[in-house]
N, CA, C and O atoms as a GROMACS GRO file, in nm:
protein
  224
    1UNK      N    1   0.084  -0.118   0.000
    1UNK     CA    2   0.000   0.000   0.000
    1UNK      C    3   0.089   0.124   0.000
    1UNK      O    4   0.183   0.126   0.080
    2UNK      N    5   0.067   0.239  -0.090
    2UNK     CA    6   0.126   0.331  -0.099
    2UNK      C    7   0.091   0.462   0.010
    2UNK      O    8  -0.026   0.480   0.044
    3UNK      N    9   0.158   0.515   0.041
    3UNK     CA   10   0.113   0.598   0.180
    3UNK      C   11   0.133   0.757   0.111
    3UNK      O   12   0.217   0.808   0.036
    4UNK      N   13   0.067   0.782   0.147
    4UNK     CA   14   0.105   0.979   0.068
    4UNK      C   15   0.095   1.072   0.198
    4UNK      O   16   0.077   1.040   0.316
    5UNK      N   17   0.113   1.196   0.140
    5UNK     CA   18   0.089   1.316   0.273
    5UNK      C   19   0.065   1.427   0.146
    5UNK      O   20   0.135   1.453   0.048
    6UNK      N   21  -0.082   1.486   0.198
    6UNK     CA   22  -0.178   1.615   0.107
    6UNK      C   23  -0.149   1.686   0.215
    6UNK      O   24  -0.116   1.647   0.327
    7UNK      N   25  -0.172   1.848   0.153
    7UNK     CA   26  -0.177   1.947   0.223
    7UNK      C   27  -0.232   2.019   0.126
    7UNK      O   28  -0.204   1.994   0.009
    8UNK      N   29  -0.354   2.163   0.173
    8UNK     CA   30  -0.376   2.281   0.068
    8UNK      C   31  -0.241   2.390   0.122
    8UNK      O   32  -0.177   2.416   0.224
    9UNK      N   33  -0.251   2.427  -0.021
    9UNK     CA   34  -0.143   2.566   0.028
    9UNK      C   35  -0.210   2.668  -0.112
    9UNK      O   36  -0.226   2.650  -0.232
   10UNK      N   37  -0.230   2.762  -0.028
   10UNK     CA   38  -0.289   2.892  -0.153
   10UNK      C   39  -0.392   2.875  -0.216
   10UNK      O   40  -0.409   2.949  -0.313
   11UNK      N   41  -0.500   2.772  -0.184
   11UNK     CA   42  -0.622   2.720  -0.239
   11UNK      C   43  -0.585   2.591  -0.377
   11UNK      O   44  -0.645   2.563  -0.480
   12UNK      N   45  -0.521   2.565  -0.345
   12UNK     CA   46  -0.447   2.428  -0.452
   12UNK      C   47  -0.396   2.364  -0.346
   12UNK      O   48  -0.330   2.404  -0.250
   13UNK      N   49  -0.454   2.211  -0.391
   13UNK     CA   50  -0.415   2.071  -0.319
   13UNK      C   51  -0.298   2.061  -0.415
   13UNK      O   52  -0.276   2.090  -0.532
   14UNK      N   53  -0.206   1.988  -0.272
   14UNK     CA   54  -0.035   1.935  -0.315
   14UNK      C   55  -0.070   1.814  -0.225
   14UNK      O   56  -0.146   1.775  -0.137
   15UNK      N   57   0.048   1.776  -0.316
   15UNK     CA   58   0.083   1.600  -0.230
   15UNK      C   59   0.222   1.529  -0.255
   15UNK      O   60   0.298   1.586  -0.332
   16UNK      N   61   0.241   1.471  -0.227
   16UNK     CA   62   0.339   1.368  -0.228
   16UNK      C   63   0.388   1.217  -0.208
   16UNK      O   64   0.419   1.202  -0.090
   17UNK      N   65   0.400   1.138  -0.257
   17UNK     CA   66   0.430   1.002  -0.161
   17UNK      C   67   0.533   1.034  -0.065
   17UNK      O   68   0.623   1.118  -0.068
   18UNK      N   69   0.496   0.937   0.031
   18UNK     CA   70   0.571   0.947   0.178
   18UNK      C   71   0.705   0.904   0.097
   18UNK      O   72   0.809   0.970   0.099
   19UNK      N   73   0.685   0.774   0.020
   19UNK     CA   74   0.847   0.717  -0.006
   19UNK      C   75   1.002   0.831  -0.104
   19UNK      O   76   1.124   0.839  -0.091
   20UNK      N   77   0.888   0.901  -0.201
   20UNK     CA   78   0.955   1.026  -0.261
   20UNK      C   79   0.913   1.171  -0.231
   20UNK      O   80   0.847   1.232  -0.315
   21UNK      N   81   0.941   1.219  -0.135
   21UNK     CA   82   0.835   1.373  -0.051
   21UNK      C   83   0.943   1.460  -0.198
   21UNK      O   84   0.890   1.566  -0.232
   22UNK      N   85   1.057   1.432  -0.266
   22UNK     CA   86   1.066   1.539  -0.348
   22UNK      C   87   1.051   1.556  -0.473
   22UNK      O   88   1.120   1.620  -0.552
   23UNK      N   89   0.904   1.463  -0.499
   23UNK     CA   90   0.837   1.459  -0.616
   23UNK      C   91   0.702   1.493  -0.572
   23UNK      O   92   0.616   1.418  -0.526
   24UNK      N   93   0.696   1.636  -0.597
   24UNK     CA   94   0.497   1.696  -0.516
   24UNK      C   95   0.447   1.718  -0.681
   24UNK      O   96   0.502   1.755  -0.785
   25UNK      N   97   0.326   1.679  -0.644
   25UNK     CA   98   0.183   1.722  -0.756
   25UNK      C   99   0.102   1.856  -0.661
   25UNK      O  100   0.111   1.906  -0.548
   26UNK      N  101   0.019   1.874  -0.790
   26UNK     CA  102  -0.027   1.982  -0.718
   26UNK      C  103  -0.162   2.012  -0.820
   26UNK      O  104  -0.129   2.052  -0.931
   27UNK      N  105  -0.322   1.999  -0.796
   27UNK     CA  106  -0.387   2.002  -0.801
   27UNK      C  107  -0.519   2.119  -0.757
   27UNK      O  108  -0.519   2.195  -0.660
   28UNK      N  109  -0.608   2.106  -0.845
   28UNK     CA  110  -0.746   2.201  -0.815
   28UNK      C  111  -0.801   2.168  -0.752
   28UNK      O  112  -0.854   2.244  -0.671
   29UNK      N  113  -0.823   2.022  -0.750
   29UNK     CA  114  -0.917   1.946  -0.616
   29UNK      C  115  -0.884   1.817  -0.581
   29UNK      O  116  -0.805   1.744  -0.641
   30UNK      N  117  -0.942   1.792  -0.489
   30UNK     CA  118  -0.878   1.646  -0.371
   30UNK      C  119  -0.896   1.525  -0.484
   30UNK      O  120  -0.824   1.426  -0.474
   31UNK      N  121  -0.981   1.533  -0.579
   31UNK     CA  122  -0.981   1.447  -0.625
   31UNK      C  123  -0.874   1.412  -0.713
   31UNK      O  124  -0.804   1.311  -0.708
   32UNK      N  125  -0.868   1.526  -0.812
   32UNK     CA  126  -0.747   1.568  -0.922
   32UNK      C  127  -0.617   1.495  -0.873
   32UNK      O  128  -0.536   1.429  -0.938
   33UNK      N  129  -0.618   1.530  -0.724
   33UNK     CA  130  -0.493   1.529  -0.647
   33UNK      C  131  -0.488   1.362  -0.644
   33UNK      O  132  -0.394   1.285  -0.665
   34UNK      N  133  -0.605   1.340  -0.614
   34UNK     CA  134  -0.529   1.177  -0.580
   34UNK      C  135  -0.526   1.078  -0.711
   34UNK      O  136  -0.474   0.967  -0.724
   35UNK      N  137  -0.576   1.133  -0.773
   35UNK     CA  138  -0.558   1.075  -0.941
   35UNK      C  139  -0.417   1.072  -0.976
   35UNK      O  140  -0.352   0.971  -1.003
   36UNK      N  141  -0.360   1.233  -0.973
   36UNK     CA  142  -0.272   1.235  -0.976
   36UNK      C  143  -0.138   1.194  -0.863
   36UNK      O  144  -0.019   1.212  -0.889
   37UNK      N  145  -0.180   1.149  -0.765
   37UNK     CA  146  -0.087   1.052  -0.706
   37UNK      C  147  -0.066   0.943  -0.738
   37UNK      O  148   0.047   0.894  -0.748
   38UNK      N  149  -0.161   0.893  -0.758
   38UNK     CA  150  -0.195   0.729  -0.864
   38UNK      C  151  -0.104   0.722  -0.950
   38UNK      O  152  -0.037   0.618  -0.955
   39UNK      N  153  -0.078   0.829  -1.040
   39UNK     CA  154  -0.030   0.814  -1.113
   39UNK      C  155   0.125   0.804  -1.102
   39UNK      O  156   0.196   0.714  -1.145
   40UNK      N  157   0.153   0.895  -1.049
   40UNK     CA  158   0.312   0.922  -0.984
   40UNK      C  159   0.342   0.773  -0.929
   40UNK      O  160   0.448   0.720  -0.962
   41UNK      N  161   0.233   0.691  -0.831
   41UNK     CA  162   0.301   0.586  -0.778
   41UNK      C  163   0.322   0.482  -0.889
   41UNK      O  164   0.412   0.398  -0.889
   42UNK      N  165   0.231   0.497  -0.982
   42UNK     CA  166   0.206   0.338  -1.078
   42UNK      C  167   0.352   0.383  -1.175
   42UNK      O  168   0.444   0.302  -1.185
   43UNK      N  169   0.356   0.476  -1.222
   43UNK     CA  170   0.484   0.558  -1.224
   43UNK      C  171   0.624   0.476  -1.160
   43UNK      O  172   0.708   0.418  -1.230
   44UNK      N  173   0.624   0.483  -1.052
   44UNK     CA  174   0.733   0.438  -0.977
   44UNK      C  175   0.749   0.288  -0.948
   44UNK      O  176   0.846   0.234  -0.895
   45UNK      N  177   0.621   0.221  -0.998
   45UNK     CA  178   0.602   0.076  -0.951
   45UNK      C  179   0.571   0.004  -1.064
   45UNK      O  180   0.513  -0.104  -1.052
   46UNK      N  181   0.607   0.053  -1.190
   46UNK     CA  182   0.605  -0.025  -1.300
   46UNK      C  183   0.479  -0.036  -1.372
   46UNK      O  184   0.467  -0.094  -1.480
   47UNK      N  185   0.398   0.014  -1.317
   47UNK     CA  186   0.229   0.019  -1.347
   47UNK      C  187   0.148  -0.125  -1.302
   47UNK      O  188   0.065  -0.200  -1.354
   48UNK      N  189   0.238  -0.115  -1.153
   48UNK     CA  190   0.113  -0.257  -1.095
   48UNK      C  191   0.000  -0.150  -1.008
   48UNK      O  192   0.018  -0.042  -0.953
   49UNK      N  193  -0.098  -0.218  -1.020
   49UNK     CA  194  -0.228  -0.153  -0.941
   49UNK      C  195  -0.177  -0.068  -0.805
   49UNK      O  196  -0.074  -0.091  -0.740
   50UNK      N  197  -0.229  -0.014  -0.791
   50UNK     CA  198  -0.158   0.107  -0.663
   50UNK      C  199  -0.315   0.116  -0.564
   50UNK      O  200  -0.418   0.142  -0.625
   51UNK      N  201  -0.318   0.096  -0.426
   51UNK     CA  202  -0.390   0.122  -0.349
   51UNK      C  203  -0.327   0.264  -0.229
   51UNK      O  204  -0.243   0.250  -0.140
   52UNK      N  205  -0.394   0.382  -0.261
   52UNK     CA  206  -0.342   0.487  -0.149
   52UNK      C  207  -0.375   0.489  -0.067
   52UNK      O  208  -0.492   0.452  -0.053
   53UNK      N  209  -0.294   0.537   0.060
   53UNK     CA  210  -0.325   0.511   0.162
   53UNK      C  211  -0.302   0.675   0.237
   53UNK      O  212  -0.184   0.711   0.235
   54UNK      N  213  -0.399   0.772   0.300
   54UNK     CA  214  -0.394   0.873   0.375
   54UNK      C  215  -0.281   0.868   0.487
   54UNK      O  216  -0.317   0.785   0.570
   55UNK      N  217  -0.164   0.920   0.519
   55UNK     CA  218  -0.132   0.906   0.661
   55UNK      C  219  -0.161   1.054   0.726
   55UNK      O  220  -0.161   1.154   0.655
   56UNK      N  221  -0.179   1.057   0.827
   56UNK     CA  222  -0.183   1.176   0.943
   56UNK      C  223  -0.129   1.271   0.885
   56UNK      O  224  -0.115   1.379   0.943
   0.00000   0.00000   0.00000
């Protein structure tokens, strides 16, 4: 399971995976945002299915 960390900053959602924090996306909405995390992870994992996971 892939773990990320979102934050808004300036009315735009950012994010990151926990495993690469210096690769951020940055999005219009929460959703956009986690699409686009999806993508970044399947990205990094060869394009096997990716389940995200919110941390604190």
């Amino acid at each position: 399971m892939t773990k990320y960390m979102i934050w808004q900053d300036q009315g735009k959602w950012r994010g990151c995976l926990q495993s690469s924090p210096d690769q951020q996306v940055q999005a219009e909405s929460f959703e956009e945002l986690q699409f686009k995390l999806g993508h970044l992870s399947r990205e990094r994992t060869g394009d096997k299915p990716v389940t995200l996971r919110k941390i604190a």
